[in-house]
C-alpha positions in Angstrom: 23.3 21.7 -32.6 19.9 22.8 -33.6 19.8 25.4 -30.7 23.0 26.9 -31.6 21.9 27.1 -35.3 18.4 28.9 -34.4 20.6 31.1 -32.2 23.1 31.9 -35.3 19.9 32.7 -37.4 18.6 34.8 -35.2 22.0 36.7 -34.6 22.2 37.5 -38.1 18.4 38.6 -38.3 19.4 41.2 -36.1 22.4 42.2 -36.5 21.5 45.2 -39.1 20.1 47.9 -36.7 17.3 48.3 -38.3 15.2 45.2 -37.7 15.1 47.1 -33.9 13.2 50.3 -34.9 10.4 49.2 -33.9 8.4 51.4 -30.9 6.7 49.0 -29.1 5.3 50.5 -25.7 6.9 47.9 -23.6 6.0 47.0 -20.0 9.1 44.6 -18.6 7.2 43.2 -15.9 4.3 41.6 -18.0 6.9 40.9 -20.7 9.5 38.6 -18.5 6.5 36.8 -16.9 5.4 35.6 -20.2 9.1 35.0 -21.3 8.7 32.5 -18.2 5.8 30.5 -20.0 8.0 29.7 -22.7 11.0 28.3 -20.4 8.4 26.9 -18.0 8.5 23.4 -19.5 12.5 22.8 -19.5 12.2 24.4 -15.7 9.9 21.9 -14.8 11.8 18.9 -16.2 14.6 20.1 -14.3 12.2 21.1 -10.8 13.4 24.6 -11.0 10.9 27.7 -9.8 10.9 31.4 -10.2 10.0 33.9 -7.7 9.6 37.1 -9.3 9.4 40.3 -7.0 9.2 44.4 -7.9 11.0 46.8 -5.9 7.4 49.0 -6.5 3.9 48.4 -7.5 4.1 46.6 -11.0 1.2 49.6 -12.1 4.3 52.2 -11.3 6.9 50.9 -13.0 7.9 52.5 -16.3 8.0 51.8 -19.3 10.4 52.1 -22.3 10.1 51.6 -26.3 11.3 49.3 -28.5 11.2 45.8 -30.4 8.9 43.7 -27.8 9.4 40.1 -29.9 13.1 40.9 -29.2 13.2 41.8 -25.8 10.8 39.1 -25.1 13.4 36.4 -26.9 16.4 38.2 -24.3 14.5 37.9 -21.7 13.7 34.1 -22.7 17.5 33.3 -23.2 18.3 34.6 -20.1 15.9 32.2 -18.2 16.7 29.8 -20.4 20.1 30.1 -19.5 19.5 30.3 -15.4 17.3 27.2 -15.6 19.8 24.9 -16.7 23.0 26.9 -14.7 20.4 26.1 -11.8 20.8 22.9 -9.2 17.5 20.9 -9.3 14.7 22.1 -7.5 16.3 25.3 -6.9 14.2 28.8 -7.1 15.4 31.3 -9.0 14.9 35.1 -7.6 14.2 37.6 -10.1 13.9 41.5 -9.1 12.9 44.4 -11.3 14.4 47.8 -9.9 13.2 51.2 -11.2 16.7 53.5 -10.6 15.8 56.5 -12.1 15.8 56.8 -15.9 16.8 53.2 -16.0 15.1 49.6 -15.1 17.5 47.0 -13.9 16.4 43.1 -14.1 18.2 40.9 -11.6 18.9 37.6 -11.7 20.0 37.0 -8.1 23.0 34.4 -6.8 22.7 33.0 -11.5 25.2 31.2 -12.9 23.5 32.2 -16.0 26.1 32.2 -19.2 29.0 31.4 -17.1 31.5 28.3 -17.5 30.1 25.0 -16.3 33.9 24.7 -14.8 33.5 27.9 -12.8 30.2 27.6 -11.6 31.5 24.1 -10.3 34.5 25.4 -8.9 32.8 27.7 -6.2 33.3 31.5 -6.4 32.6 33.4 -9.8 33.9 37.0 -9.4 36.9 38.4 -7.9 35.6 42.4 -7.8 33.0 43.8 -7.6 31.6 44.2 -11.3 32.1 43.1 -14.6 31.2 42.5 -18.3 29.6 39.1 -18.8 32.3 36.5 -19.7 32.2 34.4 -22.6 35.4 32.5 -22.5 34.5 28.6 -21.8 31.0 28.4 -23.1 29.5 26.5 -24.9 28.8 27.2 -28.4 25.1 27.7 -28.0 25.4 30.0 -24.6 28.3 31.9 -26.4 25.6 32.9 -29.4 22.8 33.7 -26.8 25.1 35.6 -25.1 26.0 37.7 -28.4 22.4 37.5 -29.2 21.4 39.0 -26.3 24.3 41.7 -25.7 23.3 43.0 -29.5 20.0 43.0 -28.7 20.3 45.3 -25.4 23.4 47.1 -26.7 20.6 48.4 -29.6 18.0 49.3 -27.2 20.9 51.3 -25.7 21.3 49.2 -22.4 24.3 47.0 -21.6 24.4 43.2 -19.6 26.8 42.9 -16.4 27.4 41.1 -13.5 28.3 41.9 -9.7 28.9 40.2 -6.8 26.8 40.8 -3.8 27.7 39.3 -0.2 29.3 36.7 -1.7 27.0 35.8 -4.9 26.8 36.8 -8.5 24.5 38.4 -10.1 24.0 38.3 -13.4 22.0 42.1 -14.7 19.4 43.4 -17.4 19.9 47.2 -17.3 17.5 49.2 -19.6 16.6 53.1 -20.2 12.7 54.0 -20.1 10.9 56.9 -21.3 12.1 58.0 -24.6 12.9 55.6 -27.8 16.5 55.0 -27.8 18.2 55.8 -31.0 21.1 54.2 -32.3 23.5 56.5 -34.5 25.2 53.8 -36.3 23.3 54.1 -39.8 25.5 51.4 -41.5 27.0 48.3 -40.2 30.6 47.9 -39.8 31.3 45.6 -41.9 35.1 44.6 -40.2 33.6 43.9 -37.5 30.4 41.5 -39.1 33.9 39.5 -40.9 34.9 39.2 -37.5 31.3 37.7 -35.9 30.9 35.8 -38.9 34.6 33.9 -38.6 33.6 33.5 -35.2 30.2 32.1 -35.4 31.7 29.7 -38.3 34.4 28.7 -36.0 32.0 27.7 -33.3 29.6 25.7 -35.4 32.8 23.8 -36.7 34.0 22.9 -33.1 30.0 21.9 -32.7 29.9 19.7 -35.1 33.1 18.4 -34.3 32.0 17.2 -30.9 28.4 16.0 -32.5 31.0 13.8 -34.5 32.9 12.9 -31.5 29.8 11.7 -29.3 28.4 9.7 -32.1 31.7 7.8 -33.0 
C-alpha cells in the first residue's frame, strides 16, 4: 500500500509539464546502471542478475536532454518491475540500441508490467507490437506504469512491447540530440478528473484487499 501511495504522489508531482523542463545532459547508459543500484537489493533477495550490453561503444552513444531524477526513477520502475516479473535466479538481458535520432532500451524475453495471470499462462503477445497493457495489474504496477508512460510521453518518447522469436519484449524508446518540447502549455483538466477518479478507485480496491488479508 505504501508503494502504491509513493507511486500516486509521484504521479501527481509530475503530472503538470512543467516539473520536466529541466535540461539535464543525460547519458542512458550511466544513468540505467545506477538505476540498477537502487533495485539491486530486492534483485538479490529474489537471486535475480542483470547483464547489460550496448549495441556500440558506451563513449559513442548519444545523448539527449531532459529531467535526469525522472528518467532515472523510469528507469528504476522498470527494473523494479522485471525483477519481481522474473523467475528466481534468472538474468535479466538489457540492450541499449542507438537507431538513428532515437535510443531504444530493451528489456529482452520481460514480463515487466504485465498480468501475473498471463505471464503464468505462457505466451504474452499475439502480433507483433503493441502498447503496454494495463488491464489486470495490480494497483501499484498500474501507477508505475502511468508514472512511467507520463514521464517518457513528456520527454517525447513512448513505451511498447514486441514479440521477438517467440518472447516479449518490453521497450524504452527515447529521441537524443535536441531538448524535446512539449506544446501542451496547460493541463487538460478532463482528462486529470479522469486520472484522478482512476487513481482513487485503485487505492479504494487497495485498501479493500489490505482489509481482506488482515480479516
Amino acid at each position: 500500500l505504501l508503494g502504491v501511495v509513493d507511486r500516486r504522489v509521484d504521479l501527481a508531482a509530475i503530472w503538470d509539464s512543467s516539473a520536466l523542463l529541466a535540461t539535464d545532459r543525460i547519458e542512458l547508459w550511466p544513468l540505467l546502471q545506477q538505476a540498477w543500484g537502487g533495485v539491486e537489493p530486492l534483485a538479490m533477495q529474489r537471486s535475480v542478475k542483470v547483464r547489460f550490453h550496448a549495441q556500440t561503444e558506451a563513449g559513442a552513444l548519444a545523448t539527449l536532454y531532459g529531467s535526469e531524477h525522472w528518467l532515472g526513477r523510469v528507469f528504476e520502475e522498470c527494473l523494479e518491475a522485471a525483477v519481481r516479473s522474473a523467475r528466481r535466479g534468472a538474468t535479466l538481458e538489457i540492450e541499449h540500441r542507438q537507431m538513428g535520432p532515437r535510443a531504444m532500451v530493451i528489456f529482452r524475453d520481460c514480463g515487466a508490467f504485465v498480468p501475473r495471470s498471463v505471464r503464468e499462462g505462457g505466451t504474452m503477445l499475439s502480433s507483433t507490437a503493441k502498447s503496454v497493457p494495463h488491464g489486470g495489474l495490480s494497483a501499484r504496477d498500474q501507477i508505475g506504469l502511468k508514472l512511467c508512460r507520463h514521464i517518457v510521453s513528456l520527454h517525447g518518447g513512448q513505451l511498447r512491447e514486441e514479440e521477438e522469436d517467440g518472447v516479449r519484449n518490453f521497450l524504452i524508446e527515447l529521441p537524443t540530440g535536441a531538448p524535446h518540447r512539449n506544446d501542451q502549455s496547460q493541463l487538460d483538466v478532463a482528462q486529470a478528473q479522469r486520472y484522478a477518479t482512476d487513481l482513487a478507485a485503485l487505492m479504494s480496491r487497495a485498501r479493500t484487499r489490505g482489509k481482506a488479508t488482515s480479516a
